[in-house]
Every structure is written in C-alpha cells, then in structure tokens.
C-alpha positions as CSV (number, residue, x, y, z in Angstrom):
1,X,0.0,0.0,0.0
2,X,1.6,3.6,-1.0
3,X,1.1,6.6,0.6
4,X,-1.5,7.5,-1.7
5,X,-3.7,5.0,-0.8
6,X,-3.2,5.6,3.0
7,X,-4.1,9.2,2.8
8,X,-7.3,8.2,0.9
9,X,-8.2,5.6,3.3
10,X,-7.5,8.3,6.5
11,X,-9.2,10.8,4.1
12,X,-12.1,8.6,3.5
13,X,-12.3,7.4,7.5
14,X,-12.2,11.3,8.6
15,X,-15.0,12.2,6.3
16,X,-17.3,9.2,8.0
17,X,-16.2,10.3,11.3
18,X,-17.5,14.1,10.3
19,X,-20.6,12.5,8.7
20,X,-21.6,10.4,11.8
21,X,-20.5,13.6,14.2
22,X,-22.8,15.9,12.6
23,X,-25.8,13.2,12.0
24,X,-25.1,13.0,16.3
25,X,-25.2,16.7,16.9
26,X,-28.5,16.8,14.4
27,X,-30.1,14.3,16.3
28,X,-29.3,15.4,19.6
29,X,-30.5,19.0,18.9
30,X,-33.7,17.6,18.1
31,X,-33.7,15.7,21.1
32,X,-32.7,18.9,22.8
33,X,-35.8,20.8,21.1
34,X,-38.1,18.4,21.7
35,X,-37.1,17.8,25.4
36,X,-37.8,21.9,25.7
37,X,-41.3,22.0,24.0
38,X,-42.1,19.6,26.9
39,X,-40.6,21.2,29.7
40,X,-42.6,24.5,28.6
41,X,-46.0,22.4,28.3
42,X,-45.4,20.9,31.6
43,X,-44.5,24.8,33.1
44,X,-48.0,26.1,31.3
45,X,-49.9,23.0,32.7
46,X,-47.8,24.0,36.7
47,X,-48.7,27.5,35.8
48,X,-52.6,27.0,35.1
49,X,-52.8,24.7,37.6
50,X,-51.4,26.6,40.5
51,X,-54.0,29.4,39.3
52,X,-56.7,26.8,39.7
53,X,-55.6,26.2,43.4
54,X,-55.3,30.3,44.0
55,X,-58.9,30.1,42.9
56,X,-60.0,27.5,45.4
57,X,-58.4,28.7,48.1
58,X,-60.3,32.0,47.3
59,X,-63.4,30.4,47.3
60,X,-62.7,28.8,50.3
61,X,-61.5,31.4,52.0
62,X,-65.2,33.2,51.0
63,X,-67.4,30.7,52.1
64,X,-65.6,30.7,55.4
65,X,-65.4,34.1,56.2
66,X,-67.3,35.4,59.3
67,X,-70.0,37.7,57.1
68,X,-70.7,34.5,55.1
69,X,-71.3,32.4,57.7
70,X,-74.0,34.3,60.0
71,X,-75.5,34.9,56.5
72,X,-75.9,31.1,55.9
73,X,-77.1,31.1,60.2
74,X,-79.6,33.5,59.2
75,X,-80.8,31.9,56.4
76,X,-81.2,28.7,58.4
77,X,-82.9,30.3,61.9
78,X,-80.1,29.8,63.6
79,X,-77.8,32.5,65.2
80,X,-74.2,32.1,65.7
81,X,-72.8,31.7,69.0
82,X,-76.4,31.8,70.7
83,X,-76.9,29.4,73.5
84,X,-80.2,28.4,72.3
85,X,-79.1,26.6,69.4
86,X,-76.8,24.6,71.3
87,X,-77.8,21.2,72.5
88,X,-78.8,21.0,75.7
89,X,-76.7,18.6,78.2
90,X,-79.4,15.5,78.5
91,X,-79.6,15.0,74.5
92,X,-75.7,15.4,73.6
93,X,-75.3,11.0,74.2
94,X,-78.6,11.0,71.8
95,X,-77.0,13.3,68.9
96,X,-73.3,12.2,69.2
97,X,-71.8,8.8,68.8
98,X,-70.3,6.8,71.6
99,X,-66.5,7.3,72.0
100,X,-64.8,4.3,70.7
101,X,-61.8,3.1,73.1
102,X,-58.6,2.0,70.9
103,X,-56.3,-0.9,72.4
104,X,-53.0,1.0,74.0
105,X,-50.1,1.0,71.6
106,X,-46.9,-1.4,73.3
C-alpha cells in the first residue's frame, strides 16, 4: 500500500467520522428541542394549575369568612354563637356517637 492509498483511506475514515458527528449533533439537537417543548408544556400545565388552586383557596376562604357564615345562620334560623341553638346537656349521648376506646399502643 503507498502513501496514496493511505491518505485516501484516512481521508475517506475522517469524512465518516465528520458525517456520523454531525448526524449526532443533528439528532441530539432535536432531542434537545423536543425535550424543551415539553418542559414548557409541563411549566403552562404547573402555571394554570397553580391558578386553579389560588382560585379554590379563594373560594374557600369566602365561604368561610365570618360575614358568610352568619349569613348562611340566618338563612337557616339559627344565630351564631347563641346558647339556644346549642344542645342542651341530656340529648348530647342521643345526637353524638359513643367514644370508641382503641387498644393502647406497646
């Protein structure tokens, strides 16, 4: 084998090595790309969902707010924090269940 044929067949090896380098950095741009668009959907899907909680807490903290409650007493005939509306002392073992007793942990 001669030096010509040599530097064709290092020649011809370096230009496969380029070829498969730059098919690998094609491919792992796409990746790359692709891997992105997700990790933005998943952010949007964080993002709308977070606002979906900061709504619920909202409403939440609505329907639990003093003004709303003795509005929902009122509407019911009750009124909050008067004694007559509570139960009296003989009917609290009919209304409420018996305490259960749980076996001491060892």
């Amino acid at each position: 084998m001669g030096k010509v044929a040599i530097r064709r067949a290092l020649y011809g090896a370096a230009m496969v090595v380029i070829v498969v380098l730059a098919v690998g950095l094609y491919r792992a741009k796409s990746d790359a790309s692709r891997t992105e668009a997700h990790v933005r959907a998943l952010q949007s899907e964080i993002a709308e969902r977070e606002a979906g909680l900061r709504a619920t807490r909202a409403r939440i903290a609505a329907q639990e707010s003093p003004e709303n409650i003795e509005h929902l007493a009122e509407q019911h005939g009750a009124v909050v924090g008067s004694e007559s509306s509570a139960l009296p002392e003989s009917q609290i073992d009919d209304r409420l269940p018996a305490p259960r007793h749980t076996a001491p942990h060892s």
